[in-house]
C-alpha positions, 0 to 999 in steps of 0.5 A: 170365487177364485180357490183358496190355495196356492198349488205351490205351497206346503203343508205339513204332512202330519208329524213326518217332517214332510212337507207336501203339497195338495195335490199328489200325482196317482201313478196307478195308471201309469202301470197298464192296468186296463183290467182295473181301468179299462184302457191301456196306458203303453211304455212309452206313453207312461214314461213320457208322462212319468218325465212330464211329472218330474219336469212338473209344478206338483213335486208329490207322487203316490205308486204301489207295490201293486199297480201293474203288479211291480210295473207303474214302480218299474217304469218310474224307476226307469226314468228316475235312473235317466235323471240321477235318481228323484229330483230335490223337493219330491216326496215318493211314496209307494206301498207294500202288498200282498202276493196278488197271485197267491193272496199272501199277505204275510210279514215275509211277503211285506217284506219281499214286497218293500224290498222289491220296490226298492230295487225296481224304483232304484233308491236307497230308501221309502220316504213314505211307505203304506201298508196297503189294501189290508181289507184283504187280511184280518186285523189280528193276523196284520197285527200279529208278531212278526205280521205285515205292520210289524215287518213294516216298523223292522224295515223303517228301523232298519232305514229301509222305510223313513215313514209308515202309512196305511191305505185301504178301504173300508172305513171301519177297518180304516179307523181302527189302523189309524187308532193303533197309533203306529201310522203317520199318514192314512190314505181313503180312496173313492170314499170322498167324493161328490158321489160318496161321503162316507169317509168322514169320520175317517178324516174325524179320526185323523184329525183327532189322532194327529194322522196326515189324511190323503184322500185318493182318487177323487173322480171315483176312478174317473167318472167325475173328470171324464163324465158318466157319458164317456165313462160310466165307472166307479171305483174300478167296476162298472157303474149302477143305472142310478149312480151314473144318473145322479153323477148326470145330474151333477154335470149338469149343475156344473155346466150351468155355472160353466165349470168343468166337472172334473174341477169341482170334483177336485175342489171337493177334496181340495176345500175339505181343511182335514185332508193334507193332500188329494191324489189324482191320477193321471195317465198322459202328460196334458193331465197334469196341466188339465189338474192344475187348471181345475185345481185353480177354477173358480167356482162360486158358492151357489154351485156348492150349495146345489151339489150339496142338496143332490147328495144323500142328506147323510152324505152317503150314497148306497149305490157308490158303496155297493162295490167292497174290493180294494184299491186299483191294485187289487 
């Protein structure tokens, strides 16, 4: 059956204002990480690709204070400055950090964080700016006065932010931001894909609250576009014997309706009514077009229902869960 959206149209994000499409382009890659991804992404190629993405149909892009620690920032603010600043209809959002090399996660690390995004990318303000990977502090200490969330509401009063989200991993943990009412928009990532269903009461959660849920990375950090043949990793490390097994098993199901892999691990987020946008990362410039071909793939039901019955019944896998760490950033 042909897919039910238009990668064209927009959507609300939630009660921001913002209007947004279901795709969102990941620009983790585009920093050189290859400790997290293990490969390289060069300058030139991720500016290449960064000039690919703004002359590109998806008008929606997700980077971190994180990613290359200030460089998937630095390099996009460098095309940016070649192009006058972010074309009309893009949304930009990024996220603020702790200190990766010393742990830092204070309000005055936040906001040294929000402040160095601003000079790296080049604007004058962060459409959309997430509070980012909070596992890695307690709740009570991100809370606190004068904490990471509180810096983060002084620098949206101050027109340096317009909106506030909170990205992080640990669904419990998740819920519990997004309960605080303070945040417009969420983000999970690797917790919702064809290996892993263990973000769904946090899209409950969202849902029910009025918060915009985005479900990053879709391909479980790739294992799912390239194939565990090619790339036996999920979320950022090293694949169990049984997790690379069962993602086997689903490329095969795929290949006997002749669909790529790659899209119906996208479908997947796509189909889901209470995700506003899934981030996909890319890291040269035919992944855009090769995202847009799977966004549009048709897939039949059947296929559907036969991946349905090779995941856990309580759509949770333990092997995809072993790993505990943050984002791409981390």
């Amino acid at each position: 059956m042909p897919a039910p959206w238009d990668l064209s149209a927009l959507r609300p994000l939630g009660r921001t204002g913002l209007r947004v499409q279901s795709v969102c382009i990941g620009c983790a890659q585009l920093g050189d990480m290859p400790e997290t991804f293990a490969y390289s992404v060069a300058e030139e190629q991720a500016l290449a690709t960064y000039r690919a993405i703004l002359d590109g149909p998806i008008r929606f892009l997700d980077t971190a204070a994180a990613y290359g620690d200030g460089e998937s920032e630095r390099r996009l603010g460098v095309v940016l400055r070649e192009r006058g600043g972010l074309p009309p209809g893009f949304v930009l959002a990024t996220k603020a950090d702790r200190d990766l090399a010393t742990g830092d996660f204070s309000g005055a690390q936040v906001r040294r964080s929000v402040e160095a995004s601003l000079r790296r990318l080049g604007v004058p303000r962060l459409t959309l700016c997430y509070l980012h990977d909070p596992e890695h502090t307690t709740f009570e200490a991100a809370m606190a006065p004068g904490g990471p969330v509180e810096t983060l509401r002084r620098c949206r009063d101050e027109g340096l932010i317009e909106h506030l989200g909170v990205a992080g991993g640990p669904i419990p943990m998740m819920v519990r931001y997004v309960e605080t009412g303070l945040f417009d928009v969420a983000i999970s990532h690797n917790r919702y894909t064809l290996l892993n269903r263990s973000a769904e009461p946090f899209w409950d959660a969202c849902r029910r609250l009025g918060v915009a849920a985005v479900n990053a990375a879709p391909y479980g950090s790739g294992i799912l576009a390239k194939g565990p043949g090619a790339y036996a990793r999920y979320a950022y490390q090293d694949a169990s014997p049984a997790l690379v097994e069962r993602a086997s098993r689903l490329q095969e199901l795929c290949a006997g309706y002749g669909v790529p892999l790659g899209a119906a691990a996208l479908q997947f987020s796509l189909r889901d009514p209470r995700i506003a946008s899934t981030v996909v990362g890319v890291s040269r410039p035919e992944r855009l077009a090769q995202t847009v071909a799977w966004a549009e793939a048709s897939i039949p039901d059947g296929l559907w229902a036969e991946m349905d019955r090779a995941v856990p019944p309580d759509g949770t896998d333990p092997e995809a869960e072993r790993w505990g760490g943050g984002g791409p950033g981390r």
